[in-house]
C-alpha positions as CSV (number, residue, x, y, z in Angstrom):
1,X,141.4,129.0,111.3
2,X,137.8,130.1,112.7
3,X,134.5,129.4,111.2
4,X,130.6,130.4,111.6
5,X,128.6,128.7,113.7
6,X,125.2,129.2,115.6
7,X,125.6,128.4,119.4
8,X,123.4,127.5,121.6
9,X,123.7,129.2,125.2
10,X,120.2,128.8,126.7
11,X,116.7,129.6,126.4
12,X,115.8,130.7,123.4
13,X,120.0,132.1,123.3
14,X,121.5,131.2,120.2
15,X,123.9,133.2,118.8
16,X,126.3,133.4,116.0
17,X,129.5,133.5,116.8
18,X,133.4,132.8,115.6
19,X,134.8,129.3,116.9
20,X,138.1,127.6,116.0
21,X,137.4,125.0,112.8
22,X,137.5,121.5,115.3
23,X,140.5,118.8,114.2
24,X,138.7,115.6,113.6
25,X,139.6,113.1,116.0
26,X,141.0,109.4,115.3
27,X,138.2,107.7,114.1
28,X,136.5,110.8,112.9
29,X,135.5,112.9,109.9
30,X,134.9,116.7,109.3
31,X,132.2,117.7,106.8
32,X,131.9,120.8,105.0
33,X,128.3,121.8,105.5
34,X,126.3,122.2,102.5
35,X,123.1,122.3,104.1
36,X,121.5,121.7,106.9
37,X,117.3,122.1,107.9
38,X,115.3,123.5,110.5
39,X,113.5,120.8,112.6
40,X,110.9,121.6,115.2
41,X,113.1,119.6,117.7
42,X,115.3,122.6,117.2
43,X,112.8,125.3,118.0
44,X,111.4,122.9,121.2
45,X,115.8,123.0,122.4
46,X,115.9,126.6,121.9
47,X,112.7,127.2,124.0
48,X,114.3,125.0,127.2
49,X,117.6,126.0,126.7
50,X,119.4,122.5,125.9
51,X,118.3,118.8,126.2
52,X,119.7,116.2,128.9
53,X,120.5,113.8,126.1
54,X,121.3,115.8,122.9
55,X,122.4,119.0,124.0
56,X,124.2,120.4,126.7
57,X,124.5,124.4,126.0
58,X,127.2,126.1,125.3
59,X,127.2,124.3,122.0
60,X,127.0,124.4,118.4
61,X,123.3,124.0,117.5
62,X,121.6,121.6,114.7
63,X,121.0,118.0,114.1
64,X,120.0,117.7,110.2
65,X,122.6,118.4,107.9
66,X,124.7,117.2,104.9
67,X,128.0,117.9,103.1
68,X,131.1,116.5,101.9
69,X,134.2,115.5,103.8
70,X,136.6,118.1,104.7
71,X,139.1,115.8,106.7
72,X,139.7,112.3,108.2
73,X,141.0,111.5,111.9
74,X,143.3,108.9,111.9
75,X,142.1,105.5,111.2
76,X,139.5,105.8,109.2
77,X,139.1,103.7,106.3
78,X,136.4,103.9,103.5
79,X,136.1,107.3,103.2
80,X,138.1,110.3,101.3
81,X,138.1,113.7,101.2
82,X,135.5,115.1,98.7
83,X,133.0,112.5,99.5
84,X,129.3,113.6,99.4
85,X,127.5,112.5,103.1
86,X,125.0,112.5,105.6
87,X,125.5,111.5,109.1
88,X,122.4,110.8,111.4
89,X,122.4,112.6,114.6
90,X,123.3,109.4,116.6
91,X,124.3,106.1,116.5
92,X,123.4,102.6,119.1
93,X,126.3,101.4,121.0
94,X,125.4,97.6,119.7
95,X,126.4,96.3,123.2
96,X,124.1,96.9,125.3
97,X,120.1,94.9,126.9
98,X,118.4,96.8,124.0
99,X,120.9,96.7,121.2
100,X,121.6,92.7,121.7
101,X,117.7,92.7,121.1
102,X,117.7,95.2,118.1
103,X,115.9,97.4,119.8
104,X,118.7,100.2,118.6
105,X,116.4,103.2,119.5
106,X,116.2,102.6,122.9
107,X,120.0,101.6,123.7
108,X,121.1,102.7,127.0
109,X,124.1,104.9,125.5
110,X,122.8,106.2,122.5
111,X,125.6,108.5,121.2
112,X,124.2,111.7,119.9
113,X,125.3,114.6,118.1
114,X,124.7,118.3,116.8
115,X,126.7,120.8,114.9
116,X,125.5,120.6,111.8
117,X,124.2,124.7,111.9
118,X,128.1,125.9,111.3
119,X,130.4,126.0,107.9
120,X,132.5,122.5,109.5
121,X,131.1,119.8,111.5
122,X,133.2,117.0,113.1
123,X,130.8,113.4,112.9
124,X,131.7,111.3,116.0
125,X,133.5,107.7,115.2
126,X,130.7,105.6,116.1
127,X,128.3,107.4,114.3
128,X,131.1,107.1,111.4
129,X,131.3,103.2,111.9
130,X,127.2,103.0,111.6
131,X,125.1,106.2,110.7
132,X,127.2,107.9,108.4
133,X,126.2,107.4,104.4
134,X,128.0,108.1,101.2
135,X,125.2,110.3,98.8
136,X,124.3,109.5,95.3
137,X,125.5,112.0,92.8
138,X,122.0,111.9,92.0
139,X,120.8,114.0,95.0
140,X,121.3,117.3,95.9
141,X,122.9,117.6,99.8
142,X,120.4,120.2,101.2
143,X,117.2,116.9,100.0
144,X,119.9,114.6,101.7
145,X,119.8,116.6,104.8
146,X,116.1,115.3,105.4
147,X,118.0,111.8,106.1
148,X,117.2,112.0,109.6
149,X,113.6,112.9,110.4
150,X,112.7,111.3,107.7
151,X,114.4,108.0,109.4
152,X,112.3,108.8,112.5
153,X,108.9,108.1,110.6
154,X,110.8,105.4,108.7
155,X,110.5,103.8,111.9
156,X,107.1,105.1,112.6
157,X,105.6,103.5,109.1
158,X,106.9,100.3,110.6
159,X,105.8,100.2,113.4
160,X,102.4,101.0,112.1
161,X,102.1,98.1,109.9
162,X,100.1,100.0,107.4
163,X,98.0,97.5,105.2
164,X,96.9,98.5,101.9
165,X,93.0,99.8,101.4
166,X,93.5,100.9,105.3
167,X,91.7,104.0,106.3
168,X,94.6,106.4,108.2
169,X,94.2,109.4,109.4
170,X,97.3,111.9,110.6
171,X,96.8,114.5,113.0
172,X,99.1,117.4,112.1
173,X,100.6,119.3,109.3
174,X,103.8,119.7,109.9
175,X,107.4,118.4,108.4
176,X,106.6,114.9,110.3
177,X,102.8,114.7,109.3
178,X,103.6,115.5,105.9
179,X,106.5,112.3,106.1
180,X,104.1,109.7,107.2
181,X,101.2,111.4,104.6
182,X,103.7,110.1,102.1
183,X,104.3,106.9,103.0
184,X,100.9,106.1,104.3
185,X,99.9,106.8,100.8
186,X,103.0,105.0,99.5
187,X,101.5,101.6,101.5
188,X,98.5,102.1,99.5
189,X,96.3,103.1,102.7
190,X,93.2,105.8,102.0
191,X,94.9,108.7,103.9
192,X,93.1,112.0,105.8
193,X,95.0,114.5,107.3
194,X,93.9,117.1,110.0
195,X,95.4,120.3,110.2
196,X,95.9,124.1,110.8
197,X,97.8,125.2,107.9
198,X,95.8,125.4,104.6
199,X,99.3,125.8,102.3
200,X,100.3,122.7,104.5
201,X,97.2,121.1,103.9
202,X,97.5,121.9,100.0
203,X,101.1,120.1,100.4
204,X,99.2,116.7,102.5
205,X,97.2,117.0,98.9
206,X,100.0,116.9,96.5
207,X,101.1,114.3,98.1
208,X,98.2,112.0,97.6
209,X,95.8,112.7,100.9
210,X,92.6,112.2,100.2
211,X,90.9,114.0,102.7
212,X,91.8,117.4,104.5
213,X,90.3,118.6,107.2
214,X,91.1,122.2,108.4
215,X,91.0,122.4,112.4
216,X,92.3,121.1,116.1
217,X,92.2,117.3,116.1
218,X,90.8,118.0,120.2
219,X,87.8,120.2,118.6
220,X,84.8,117.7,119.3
221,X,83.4,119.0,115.7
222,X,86.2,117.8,113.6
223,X,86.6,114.7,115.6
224,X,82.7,113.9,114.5
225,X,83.8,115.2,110.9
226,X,86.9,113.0,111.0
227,X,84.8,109.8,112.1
228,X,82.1,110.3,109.3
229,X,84.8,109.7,107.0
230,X,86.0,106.5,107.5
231,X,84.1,102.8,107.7
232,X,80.7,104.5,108.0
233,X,81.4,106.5,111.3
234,X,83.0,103.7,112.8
235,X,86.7,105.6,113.1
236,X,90.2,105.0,111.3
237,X,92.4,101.4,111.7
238,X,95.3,103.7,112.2
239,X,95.5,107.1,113.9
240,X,98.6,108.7,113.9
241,X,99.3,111.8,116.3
242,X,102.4,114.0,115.0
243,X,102.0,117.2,117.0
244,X,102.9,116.3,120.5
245,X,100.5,117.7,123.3
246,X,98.4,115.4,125.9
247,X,95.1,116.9,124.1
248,X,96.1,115.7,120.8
249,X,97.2,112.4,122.1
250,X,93.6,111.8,123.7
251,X,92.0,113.1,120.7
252,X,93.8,110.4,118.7
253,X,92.2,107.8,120.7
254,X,88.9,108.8,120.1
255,X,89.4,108.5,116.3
256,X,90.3,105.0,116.1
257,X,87.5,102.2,115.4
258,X,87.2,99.2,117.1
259,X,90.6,97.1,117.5
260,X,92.3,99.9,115.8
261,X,95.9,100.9,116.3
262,X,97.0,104.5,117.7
263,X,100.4,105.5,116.9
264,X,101.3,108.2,119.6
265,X,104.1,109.7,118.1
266,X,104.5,113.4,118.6
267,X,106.9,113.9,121.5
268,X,104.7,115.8,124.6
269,X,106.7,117.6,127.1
270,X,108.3,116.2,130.3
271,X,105.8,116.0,133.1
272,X,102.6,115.8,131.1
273,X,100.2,113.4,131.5
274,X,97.4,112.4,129.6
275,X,94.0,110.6,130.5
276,X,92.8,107.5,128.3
277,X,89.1,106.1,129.1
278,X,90.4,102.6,130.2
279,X,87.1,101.9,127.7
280,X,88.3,102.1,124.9
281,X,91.7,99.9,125.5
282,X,89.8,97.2,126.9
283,X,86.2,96.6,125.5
284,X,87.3,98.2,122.1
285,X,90.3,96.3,122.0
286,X,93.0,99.3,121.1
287,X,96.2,98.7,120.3
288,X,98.2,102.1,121.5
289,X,101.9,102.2,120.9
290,X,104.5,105.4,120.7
291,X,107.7,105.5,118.7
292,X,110.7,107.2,119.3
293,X,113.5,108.4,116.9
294,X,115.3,105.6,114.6
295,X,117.9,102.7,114.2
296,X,120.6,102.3,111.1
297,X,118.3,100.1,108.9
298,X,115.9,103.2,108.8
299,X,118.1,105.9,108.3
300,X,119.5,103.8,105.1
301,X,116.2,103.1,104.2
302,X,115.4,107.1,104.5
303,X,118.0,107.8,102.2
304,X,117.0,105.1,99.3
305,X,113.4,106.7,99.7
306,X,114.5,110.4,98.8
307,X,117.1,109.2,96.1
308,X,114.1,107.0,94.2
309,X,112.1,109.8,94.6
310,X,109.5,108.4,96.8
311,X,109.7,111.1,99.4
312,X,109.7,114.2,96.8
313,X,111.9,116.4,98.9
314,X,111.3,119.8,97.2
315,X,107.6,119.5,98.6
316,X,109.2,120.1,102.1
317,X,111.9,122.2,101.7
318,X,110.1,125.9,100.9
319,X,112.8,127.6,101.3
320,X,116.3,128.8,102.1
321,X,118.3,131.1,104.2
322,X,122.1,131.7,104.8
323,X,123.4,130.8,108.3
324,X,123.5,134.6,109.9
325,X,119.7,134.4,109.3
326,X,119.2,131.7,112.1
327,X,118.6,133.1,115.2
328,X,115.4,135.3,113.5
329,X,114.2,132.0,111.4
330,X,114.2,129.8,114.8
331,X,112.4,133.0,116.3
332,X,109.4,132.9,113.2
333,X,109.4,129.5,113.4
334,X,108.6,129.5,117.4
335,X,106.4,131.9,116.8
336,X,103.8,129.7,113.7
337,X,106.1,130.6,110.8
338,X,103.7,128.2,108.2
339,X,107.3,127.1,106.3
340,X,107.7,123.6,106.2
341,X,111.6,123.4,106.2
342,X,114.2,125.8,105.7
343,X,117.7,125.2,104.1
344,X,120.2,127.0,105.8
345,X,123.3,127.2,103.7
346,X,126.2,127.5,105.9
347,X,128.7,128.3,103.0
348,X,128.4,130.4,99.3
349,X,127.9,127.6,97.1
């Protein structure tokens, strides 16, 4: 039996394409993809062709997805076919220097996966064992797909430490900004947000920014403008930079106040460099930290936050597309399409 699936050859080379539907594995499971949604990871993979860690093309593209079981490898216990899940994209080995001191997003074999842009998608047994989670009837699969990078600034927000009453300000628009809007509000903290997208913007205001300001965070006018907002000019207790370029992340550290904390988030690409005045880290006393990608606690957490409705998932998924329509949607989206996420629906539902 064949299915759909969108593969991944090289650069900005995906193609749709009949594969044979893969036999789980003992210790594995095979989900029927319900939905799965774009991620700007995905358009940043398609652009280099692959990634050393999470994808090696030729492969089946996609990392966010959710579905029901289709079929169990042998040995696994828990589970049934029929069940409604979401499986993060990897899961910590639990062995090794950074898993034995729970630092689980920096273990030195961290298992990862992709697949989830075809109609079946077999989930790994380790990431069975630890990342993968039964759904509540209560919530539809393609809001469950948002498990994962929603986990990722589930992890950020911690690290952050967000106090309530805390002047914040997020620099960028996008699917991850958006997140940590809503949970920076969620931790009581006085949010702005800085962006090029006014519908964005309108969506960083829905969910309860109260500032918005329209423009690049490296633009020396909004930084002033940004500034005059919070503690009388004297800068945010918490920047947090979600777009990933070594002009944003210097901008970000001219918007913190004194002892203030910069949470360098967005991912640059590999080579860049970017230069800090040593300044500010020592006579202003910053605190400047990055965070990468998640751990288990956070991806369960993640999926208690969009079943209670804290993270209002129909605010970021703005629309949907069938599974032939990917190789043009990660095209628009390379090229500024303003969507948030997409839901690609792999199968007629």
């Amino acid at each position: 039996m064949n299915m759909l699936a969108a593969v991944l050859y090289g650069p900005e080379d995906v193609r749709l394409v009949e594969v044979a539907v893969p036999r789980p594995e003992p210790g594995e499971v095979r989900i029927q993809v319900r939905a799965a949604t774009t991620c700007g990871t995905d358009v940043k993979v398609w652009r280099r062709g692959g990634h050393p860690n999470m994808i090696r093309p030729p492969a089946v593209f996609g990392h966010e997805f959710a579905g029901v079981i289709d079929a169990l490898g042998s040995g696994v216990q828990g589970w049934a076919v029929g069940d409604p899940v979401v499986a993060a994209n990897s899961a910590p080995c639990g062995t090794c220097f950074f898993c034995e001191r729970s630092l689980f997003s920096q273990c030195e074999d961290l298992l990862y996966m992709n697949g989830g842009y075809a109609q079946y998608a077999i989930v790994p047994s380790r990431i069975v064992q630890r990342n993968l989670l039964r759904v509540p009837a209560s919530l539809p699969l393609e809001h469950a797909a948002l498990v994962e990078p929603l986990a990722c600034v589930v992890h950020g927000i911690r690290d952050c430490d967000i106090q309530p009453g805390e002047e914040v300000v997020i620099i960028g628009d996008g699917p991850i900004g958006l997140f940590f809007t809503c949970l920076a509000v969620h931790k009581s903290a006085m949010v702005t947000v800085i962006g090029m997208n006014g519908e964005r913007l309108k969506t960083a205001e829905r969910l309860g920014a109260a500032r918005l300001l329209k423009g690049r965070a490296d633009d020396p006018h909004v930084q002033s403008e940004a500034r005059s907002c919070a503690h009388d000019g004297r800068g945010f207790d918490l920047v947090v930079e979600c777009v990933g370029t070594p002009e944003t992340w210097a901008a970000a550290v001219t918007l913190a106040r004194k002892r203030g904390r910069v949470n360098l988030f967005g991912g640059c690409a590999a080579g860049t460099e970017v230069s800090i005045p040593t300044r500010r880290i020592h006579y202003d006393e910053l605190t400047i930290l990055g965070t990468y990608h998640h751990d288990p606690s956070c991806v369960r957490e993640a999926l208690q936050l969009l079943s209670e409705g804290v993270v209002p998932a129909e605010e970021f998924i703005t629309g949907r597309a069938p599974l032939t329509k990917l190789p043009e949607v990660i095209r628009g989206l390379a090229n500024g399409l303003g969507t948030i996420k997409l839901a690609i629906m792999p199968v007629e539902r």
